[in-house]
C-alpha positions as a Markdown table, in Angstrom:
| # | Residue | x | y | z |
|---|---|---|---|---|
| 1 | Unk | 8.1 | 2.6 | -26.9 |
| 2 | Unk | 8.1 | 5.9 | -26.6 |
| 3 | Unk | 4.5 | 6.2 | -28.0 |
| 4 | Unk | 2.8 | 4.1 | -25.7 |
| 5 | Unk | -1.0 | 4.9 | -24.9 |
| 6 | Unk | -2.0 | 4.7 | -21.0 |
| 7 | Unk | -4.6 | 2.6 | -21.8 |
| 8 | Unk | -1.8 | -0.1 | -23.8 |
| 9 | Unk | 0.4 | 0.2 | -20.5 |
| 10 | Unk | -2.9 | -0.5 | -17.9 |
| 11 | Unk | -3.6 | -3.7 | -20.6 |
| 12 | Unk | -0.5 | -4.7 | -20.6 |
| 13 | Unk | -0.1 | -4.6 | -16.6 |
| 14 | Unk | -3.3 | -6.8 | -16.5 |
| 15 | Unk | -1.4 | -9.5 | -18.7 |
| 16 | Unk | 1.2 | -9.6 | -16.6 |
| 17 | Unk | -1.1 | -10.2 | -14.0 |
| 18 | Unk | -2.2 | -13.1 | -15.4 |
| 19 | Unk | 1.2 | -14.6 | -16.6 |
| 20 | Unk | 1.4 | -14.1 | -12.6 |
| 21 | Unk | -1.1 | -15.8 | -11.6 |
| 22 | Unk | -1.1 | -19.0 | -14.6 |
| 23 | Unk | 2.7 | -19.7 | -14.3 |
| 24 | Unk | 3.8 | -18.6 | -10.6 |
| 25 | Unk | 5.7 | -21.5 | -9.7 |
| 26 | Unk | 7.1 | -21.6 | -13.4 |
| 27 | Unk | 11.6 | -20.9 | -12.9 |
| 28 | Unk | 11.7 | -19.1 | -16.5 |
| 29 | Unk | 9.1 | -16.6 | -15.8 |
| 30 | Unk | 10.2 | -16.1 | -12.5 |
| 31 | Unk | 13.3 | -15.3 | -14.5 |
| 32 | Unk | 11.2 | -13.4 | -16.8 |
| 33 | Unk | 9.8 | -11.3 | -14.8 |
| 34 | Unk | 12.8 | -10.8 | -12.5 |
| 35 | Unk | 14.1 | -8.8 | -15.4 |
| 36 | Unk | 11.0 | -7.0 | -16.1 |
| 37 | Unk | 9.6 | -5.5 | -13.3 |
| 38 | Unk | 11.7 | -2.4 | -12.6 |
| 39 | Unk | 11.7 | -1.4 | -16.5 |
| 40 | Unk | 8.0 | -2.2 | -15.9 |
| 41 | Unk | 7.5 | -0.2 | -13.2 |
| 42 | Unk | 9.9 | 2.1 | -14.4 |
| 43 | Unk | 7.7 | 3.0 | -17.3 |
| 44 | Unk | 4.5 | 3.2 | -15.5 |
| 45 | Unk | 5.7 | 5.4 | -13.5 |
| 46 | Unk | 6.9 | 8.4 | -15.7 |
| 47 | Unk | 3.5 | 7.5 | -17.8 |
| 48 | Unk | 1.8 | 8.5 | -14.7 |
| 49 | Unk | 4.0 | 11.8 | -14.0 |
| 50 | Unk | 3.8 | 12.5 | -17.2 |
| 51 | Unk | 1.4 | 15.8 | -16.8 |
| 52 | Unk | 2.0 | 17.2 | -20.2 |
| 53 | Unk | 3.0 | 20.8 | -21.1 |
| 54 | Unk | 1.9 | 23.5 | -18.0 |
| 55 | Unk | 0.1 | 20.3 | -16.5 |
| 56 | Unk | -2.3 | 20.6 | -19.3 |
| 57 | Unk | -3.1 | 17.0 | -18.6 |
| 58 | Unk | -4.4 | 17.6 | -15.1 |
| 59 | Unk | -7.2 | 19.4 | -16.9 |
| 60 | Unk | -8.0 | 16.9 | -19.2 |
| 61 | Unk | -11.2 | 13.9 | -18.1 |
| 62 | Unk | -9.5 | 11.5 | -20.0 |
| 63 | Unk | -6.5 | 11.3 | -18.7 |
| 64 | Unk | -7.3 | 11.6 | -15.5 |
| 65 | Unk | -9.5 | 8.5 | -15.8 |
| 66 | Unk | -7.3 | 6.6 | -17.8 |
| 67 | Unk | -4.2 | 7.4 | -15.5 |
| 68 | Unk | -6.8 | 6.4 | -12.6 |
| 69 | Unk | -7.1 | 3.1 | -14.3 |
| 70 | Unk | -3.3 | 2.1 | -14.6 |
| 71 | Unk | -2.5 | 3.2 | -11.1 |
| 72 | Unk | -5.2 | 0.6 | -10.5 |
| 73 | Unk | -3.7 | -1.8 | -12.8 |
| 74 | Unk | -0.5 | -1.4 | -10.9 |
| 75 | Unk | -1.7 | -1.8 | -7.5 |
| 76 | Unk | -3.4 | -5.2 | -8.6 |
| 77 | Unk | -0.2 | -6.2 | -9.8 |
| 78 | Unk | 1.8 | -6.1 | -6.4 |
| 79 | Unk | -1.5 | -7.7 | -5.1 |
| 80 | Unk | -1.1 | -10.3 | -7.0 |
| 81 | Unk | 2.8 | -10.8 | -6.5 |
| 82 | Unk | 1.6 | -11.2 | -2.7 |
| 83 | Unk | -1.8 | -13.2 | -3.4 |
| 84 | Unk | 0.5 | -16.0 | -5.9 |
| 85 | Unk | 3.6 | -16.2 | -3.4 |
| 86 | Unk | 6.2 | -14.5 | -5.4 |
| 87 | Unk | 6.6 | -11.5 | -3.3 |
| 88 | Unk | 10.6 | -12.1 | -3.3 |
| 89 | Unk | 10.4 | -10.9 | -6.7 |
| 90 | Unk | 10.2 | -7.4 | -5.5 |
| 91 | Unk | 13.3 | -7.5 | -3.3 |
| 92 | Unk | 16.0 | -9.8 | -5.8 |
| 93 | Unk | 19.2 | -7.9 | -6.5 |
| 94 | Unk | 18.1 | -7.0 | -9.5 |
| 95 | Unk | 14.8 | -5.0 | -8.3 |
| 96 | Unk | 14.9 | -4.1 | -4.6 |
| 97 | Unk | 16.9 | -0.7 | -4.9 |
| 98 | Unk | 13.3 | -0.1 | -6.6 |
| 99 | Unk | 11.5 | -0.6 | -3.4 |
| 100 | Unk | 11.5 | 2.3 | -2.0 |
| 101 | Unk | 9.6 | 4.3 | -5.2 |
| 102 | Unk | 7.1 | 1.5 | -5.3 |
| 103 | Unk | 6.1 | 2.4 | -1.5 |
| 104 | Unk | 6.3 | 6.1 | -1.5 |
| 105 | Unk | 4.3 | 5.9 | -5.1 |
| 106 | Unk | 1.3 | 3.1 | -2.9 |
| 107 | Unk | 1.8 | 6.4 | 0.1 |
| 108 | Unk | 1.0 | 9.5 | -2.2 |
| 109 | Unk | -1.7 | 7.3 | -3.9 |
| 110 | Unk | -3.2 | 5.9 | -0.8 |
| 111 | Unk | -3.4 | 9.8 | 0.7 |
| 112 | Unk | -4.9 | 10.9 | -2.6 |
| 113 | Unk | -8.8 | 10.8 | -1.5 |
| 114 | Unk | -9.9 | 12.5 | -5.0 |
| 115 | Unk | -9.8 | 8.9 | -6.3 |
| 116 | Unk | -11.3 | 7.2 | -3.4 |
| 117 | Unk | -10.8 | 3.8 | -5.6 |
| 118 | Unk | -6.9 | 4.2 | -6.2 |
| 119 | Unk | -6.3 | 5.1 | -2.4 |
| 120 | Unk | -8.5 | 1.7 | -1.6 |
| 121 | Unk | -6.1 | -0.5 | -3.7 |
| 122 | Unk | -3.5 | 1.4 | -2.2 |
| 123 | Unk | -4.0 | 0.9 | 1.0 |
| 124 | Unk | -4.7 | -2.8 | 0.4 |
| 125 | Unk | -1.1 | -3.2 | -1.3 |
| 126 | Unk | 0.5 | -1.7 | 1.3 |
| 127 | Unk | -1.3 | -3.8 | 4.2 |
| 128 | Unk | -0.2 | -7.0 | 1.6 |
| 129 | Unk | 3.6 | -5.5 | 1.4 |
| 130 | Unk | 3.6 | -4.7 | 5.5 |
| 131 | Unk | 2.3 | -8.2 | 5.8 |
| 132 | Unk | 5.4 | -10.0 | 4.0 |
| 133 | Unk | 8.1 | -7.7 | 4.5 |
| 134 | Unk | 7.2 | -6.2 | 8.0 |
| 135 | Unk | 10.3 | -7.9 | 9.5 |
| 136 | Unk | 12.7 | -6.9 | 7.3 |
| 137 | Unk | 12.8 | -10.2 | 5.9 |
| 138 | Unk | 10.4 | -12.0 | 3.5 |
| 139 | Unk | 7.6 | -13.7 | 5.4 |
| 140 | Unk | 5.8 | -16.2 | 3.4 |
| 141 | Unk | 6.8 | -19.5 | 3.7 |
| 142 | Unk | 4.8 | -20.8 | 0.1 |
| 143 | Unk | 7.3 | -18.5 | -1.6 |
| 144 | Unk | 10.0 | -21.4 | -3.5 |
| 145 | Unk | 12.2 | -18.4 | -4.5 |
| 146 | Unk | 12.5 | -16.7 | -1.0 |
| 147 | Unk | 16.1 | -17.6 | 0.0 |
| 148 | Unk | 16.0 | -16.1 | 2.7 |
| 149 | Unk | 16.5 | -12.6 | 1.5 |
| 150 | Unk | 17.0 | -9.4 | 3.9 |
| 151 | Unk | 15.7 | -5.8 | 3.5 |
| 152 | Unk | 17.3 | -3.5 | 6.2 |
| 153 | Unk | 15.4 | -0.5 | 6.7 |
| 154 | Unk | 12.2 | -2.0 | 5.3 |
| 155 | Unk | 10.6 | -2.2 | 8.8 |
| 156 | Unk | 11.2 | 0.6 | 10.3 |
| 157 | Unk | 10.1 | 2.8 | 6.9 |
| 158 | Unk | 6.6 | 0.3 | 7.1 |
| 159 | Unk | 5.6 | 1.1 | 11.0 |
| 160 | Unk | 6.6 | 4.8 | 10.5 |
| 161 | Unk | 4.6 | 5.7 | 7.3 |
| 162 | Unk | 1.7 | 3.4 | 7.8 |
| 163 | Unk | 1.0 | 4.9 | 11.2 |
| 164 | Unk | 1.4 | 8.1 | 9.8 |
| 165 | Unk | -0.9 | 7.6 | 6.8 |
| 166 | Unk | -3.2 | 5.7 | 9.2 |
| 167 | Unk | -3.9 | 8.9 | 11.3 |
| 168 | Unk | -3.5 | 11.5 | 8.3 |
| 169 | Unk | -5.6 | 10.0 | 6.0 |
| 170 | Unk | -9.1 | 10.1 | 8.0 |
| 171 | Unk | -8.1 | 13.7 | 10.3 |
| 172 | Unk | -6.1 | 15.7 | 8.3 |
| 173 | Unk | -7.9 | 15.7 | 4.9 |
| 174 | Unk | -11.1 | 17.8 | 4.6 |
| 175 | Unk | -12.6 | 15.4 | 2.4 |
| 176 | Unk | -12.8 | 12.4 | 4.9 |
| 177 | Unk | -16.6 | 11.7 | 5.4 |
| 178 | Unk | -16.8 | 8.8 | 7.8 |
| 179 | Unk | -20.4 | 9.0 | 7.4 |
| 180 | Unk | -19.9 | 8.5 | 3.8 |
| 181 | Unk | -19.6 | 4.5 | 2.7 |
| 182 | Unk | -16.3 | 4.8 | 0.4 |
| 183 | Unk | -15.2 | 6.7 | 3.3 |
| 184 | Unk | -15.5 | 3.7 | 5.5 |
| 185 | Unk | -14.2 | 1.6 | 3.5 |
| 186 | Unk | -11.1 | 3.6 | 3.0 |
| 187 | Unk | -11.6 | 3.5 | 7.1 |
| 188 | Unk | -11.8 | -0.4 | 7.6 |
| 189 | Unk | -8.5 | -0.7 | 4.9 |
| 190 | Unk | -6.5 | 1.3 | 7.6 |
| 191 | Unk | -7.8 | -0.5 | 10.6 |
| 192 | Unk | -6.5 | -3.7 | 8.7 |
| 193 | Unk | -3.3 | -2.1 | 8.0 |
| 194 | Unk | -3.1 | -1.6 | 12.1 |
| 195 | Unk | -3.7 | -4.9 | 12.6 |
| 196 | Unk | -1.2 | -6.3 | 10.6 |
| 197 | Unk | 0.9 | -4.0 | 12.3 |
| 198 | Unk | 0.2 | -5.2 | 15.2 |
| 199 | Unk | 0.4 | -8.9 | 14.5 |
| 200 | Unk | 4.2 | -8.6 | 13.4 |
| 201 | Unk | 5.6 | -5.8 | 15.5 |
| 202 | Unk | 3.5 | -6.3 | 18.3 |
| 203 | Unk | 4.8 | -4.1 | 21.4 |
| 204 | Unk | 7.6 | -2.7 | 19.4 |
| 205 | Unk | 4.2 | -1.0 | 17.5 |
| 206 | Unk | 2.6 | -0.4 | 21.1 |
| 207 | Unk | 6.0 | 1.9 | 22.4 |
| 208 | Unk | 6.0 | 3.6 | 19.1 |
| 209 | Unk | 2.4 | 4.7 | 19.3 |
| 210 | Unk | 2.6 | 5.9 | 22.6 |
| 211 | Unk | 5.9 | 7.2 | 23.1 |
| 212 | Unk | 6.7 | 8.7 | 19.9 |
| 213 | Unk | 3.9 | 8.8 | 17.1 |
| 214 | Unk | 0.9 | 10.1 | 19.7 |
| 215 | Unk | 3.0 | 12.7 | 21.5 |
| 216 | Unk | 3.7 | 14.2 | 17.8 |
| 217 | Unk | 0.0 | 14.7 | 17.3 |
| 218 | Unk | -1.1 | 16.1 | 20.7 |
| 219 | Unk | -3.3 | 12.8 | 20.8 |
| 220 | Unk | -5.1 | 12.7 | 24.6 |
| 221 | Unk | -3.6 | 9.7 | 26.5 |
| 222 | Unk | -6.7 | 8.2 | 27.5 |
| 223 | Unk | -8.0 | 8.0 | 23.5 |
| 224 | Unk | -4.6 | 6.9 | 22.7 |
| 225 | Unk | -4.5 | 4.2 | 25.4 |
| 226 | Unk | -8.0 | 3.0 | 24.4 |
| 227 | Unk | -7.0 | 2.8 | 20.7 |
| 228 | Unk | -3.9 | 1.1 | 21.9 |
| 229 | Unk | -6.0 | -1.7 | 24.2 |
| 230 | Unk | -8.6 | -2.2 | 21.8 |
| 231 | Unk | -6.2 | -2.8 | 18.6 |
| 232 | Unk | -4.4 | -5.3 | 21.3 |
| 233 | Unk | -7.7 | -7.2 | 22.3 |
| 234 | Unk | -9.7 | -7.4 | 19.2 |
| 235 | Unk | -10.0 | -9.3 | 16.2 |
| 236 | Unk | -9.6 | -7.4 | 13.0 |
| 237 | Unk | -13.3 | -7.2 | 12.3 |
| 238 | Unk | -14.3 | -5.7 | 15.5 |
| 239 | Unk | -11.3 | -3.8 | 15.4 |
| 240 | Unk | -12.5 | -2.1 | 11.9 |
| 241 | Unk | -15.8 | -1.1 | 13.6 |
| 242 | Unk | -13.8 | -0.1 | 16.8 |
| 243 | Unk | -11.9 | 2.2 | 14.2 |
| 244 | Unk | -15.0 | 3.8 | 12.4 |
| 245 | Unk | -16.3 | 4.9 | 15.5 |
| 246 | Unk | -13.1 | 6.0 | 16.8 |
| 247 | Unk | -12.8 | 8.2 | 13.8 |
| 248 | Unk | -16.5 | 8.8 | 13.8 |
| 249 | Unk | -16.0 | 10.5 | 17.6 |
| 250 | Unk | -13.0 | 12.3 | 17.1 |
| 251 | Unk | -14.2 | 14.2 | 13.6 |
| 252 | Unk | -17.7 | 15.4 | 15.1 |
C-alpha cells in the first residue's frame, strides 16, 4: 500500500510481534515470516525516510512522534526475534543481504540522543544482535532453524561500530548529561554492550581497544588500561557503575 499511515505500519509491527512470540516454534510461520521480513523492513524503512517535500516533515510534532513510535516498534521486533529464539530468520538466504541496513539503521538511531527512548531500544537490539551473531555464526543453541548458518564480515562490522558508538555516543555529543537519569541509562545500555563484547571476543576485543581503537582517540593509556582491566574483572552490573563514573570523570 502506498497509502499506508505510520501509525498502521507501527500496529502492524506490534502484530507481528506477537505472531512471534504465540507461534515461534510453528514451521509455516517461520516460513511466513521468512518471506516477510525484508519487504517488512523494507517498507518501514522508506516510511521512516520519508521526510516529505523540503523536509517539511521534520517540522511537523506529529510525525516526529509517530515516526518515534515505529522506530520503536521496529526495534521491539528484532528484540523479539532474539528474546523467542528465531534470530536465524534475520540471516536466511532470503534476508541476510538485508543485514547490513538493519545494523547501520539500530547505529544512526542508537547515536540519535534527541529521542533518548529510540537510542535505548537501539542500543539494546544491538547488544541482543552482538550477542547471537558476534562470531560470525549464529549463537543460540534453542534456535530449531539455525543450521548452522555463517555470516562473514558480521564480526568484525559488530566489534568496530559498537566500540565506536560506545565511546561517541557519551563524549562526542553535546547533549550527553551523565548526571541526567535517561542519560545513564543510555550509559548502563553501552556498558552492557561492552560486556557482551567482551564475553565473545574476549582478548581479540582487549588488542583492538588498545592497539587500534584507543590510539585513534588520543585516549591516555593508563584510563584506557583501567577501562580495559575493569571490563575484564567485573560483572556486568558493577561494570555499568564502573562505566558511569568512568564517563562521569572524563566529561567534568
Amino acid at each position: 500500500s502506498n497509502n499506508l499511515k505510520i501509525s498502521e505500519m507501527t500496529d502492524f509491527l506490534g502484530f507481528i510481534g506477537q505472531i512471534i512470540h504465540n507461534f515461534n516454534k510453528a514451521d509455516l510461520i517461520y516460513n511466513l515470516l521468512n518471506d516477510l521480513f525484508t519487504p517488512l523492513s523494507t517498507k518501514t524503512f522508506a516510511i521512516l525516510n520519508d521526510k516529505g517535500e523540503n523536509d517539511v516533515y521534520e517540522m511537523m510534532p506529529d510525525v516526529v512522534r509517530e515516526k518515534s513510535s515505529l522506530k520503536k516498534a521496529y526495534s521491539t521486533l528484532l528484540i523479539s526475534l532474539t528474546q523467542n529464539n528465531i534470530s536465524s530468520l534475520l540471516v536466511t538466504e532470503t534476508n541476510k543481504s538485508n543485514l547490513p541496513l538493519i545494523l547501520q539503521h539500530l547505529l544512526v538511531d542508537a547515536n540519535d540522543l534527541s529521542d533518548l527512548q529510540v537510542s535505548k531500544l537501539s542500543l539494546s537490539a544491538l547488544s541482543l544482535v552482538a550477542n547471537i551473531f558476534g562470531n560470525d555464526t549464529v549463537n543460540d543453541p534453542k534456535d530449531k532453524y539455525n543450521t548452522g548458518m555463517s555470516i562473514d564480515g558480521i564480526s568484525s562490522f559488530l566489534l568496530e561500530n559498537l566500540v565506536k558508538s560506545s565511546f561517541q555516543i557519551p563524549f562526542q555529543n553535546e547533549k550527553f548529561d551523565i548526571k541526567d537519569a535517561q542519560y545513564r541509562f543510555i550509559a548502563d545500555e553501552i556498558a552492557n554492550i561492552l560486556k557482551v563484547l567482551f564475553t565473545i571476543k574476549n582478548q581479540e576485543l582487549v588488542t583492538y581497544l588498545r592497539e587500534v581503537y584507543f590510539p585513534q582517540i588520543q585516549l591516555p593509556t593508563n584510563v584506557g588500561d583501567d577501562l580495559v582491566q575493569n571490563l575484564i574483572n567485573l560483572n556486568t552490573k558493577d561494570f555499568k557503575k564502573y562505566f558511569v563514573n568512568f564517563v562521569l570523570q572524563l566529561k567534568s
